[in-house]
C-alpha positions as CSV (number, residue, x, y, z in Angstrom):
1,X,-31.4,54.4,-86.8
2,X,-28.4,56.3,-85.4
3,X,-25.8,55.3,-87.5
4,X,-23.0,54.1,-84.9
5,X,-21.1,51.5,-84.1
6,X,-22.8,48.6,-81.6
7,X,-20.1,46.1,-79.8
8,X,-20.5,42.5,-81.9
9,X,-23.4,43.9,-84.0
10,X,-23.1,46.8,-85.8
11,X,-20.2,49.0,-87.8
12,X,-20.6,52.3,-89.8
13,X,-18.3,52.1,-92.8
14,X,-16.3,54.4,-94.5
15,X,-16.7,54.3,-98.0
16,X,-12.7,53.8,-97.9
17,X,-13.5,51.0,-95.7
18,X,-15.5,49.2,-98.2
19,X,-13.2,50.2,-101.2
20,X,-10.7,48.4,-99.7
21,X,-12.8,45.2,-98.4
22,X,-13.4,45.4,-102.6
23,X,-16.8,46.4,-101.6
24,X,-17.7,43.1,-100.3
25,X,-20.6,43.8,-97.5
26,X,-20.3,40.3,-96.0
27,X,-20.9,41.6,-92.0
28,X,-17.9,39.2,-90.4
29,X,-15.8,41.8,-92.9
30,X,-16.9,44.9,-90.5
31,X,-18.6,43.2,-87.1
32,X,-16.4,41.1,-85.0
33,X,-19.1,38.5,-83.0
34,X,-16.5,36.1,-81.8
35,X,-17.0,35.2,-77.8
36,X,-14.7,32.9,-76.2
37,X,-15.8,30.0,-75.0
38,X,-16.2,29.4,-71.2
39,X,-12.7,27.3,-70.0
40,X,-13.7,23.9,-69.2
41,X,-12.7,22.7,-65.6
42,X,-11.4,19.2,-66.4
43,X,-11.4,18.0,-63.0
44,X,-14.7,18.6,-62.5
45,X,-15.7,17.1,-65.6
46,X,-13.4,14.0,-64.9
47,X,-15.3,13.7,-61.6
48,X,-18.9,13.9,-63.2
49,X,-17.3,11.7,-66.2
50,X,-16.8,8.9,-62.9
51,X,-20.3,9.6,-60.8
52,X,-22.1,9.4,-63.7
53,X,-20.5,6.0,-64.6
54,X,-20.8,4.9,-60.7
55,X,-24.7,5.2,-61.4
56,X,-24.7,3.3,-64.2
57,X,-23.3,0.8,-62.3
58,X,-25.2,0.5,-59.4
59,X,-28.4,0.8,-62.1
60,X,-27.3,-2.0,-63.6
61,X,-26.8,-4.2,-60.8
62,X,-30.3,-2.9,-59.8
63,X,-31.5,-4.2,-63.2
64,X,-30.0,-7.4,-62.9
65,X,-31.6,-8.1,-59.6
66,X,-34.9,-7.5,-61.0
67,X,-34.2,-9.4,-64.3
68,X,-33.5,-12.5,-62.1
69,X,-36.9,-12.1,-60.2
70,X,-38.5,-12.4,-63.8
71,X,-39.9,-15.9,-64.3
72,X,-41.5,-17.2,-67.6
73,X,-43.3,-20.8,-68.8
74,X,-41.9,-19.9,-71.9
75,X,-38.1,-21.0,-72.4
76,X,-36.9,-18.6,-74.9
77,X,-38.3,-15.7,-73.2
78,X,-36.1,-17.2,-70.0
79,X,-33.0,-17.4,-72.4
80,X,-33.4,-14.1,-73.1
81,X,-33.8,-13.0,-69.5
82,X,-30.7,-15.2,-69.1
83,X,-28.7,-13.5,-72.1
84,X,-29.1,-10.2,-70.9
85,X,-28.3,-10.6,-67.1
86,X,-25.2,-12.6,-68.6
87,X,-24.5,-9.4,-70.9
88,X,-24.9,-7.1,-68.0
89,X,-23.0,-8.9,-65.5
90,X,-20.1,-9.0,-67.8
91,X,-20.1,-5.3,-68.4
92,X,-20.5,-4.3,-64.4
93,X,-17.5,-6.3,-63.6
């Protein structure tokens, strides 16, 4: 309504302005919205990157503990009880 320029959201052209933009009205042309992105602390993401992976670990050994408490009549439910503590031990060595 008051025909003036908003930072990142709106531009009052000239009508040079758009003579010269070939009088394309495409807004990136006239409105500049880019924000930099936030800098990424790498250390801090390193150290989330290995406590997230330490309880994943201890999860999995927690798992495996109660996989092994599992019994079963049947014997290819117990091979597959077997299969997967085998799996997961492998993986939290």
């Amino acid at each position: 309504e008051k025909r003036q320029d908003v930072d990142k959201y709106a531009h009052l052209a000239t009508f040079d302005e758009i003579k010269e933009n070939d009088f394309n009205l495409n807004i990136p042309r006239y409105v500049d919205t880019f924000e930099p992105e936030p800098e990424v602390d790498l250390r801090q993401v390193s150290k989330e990157l290995h406590d997230v992976n330490a309880q994943i670990r201890d999860n999995e050994k927690e798992l495996v503990d109660m996989l092994k408490q599992l019994t079963s009549k049947d014997d290819d439910v117990m091979e597959g009880i077997n299969d997967i503590i085998k799996n997961l031990e492998g993986e939290i060595k």
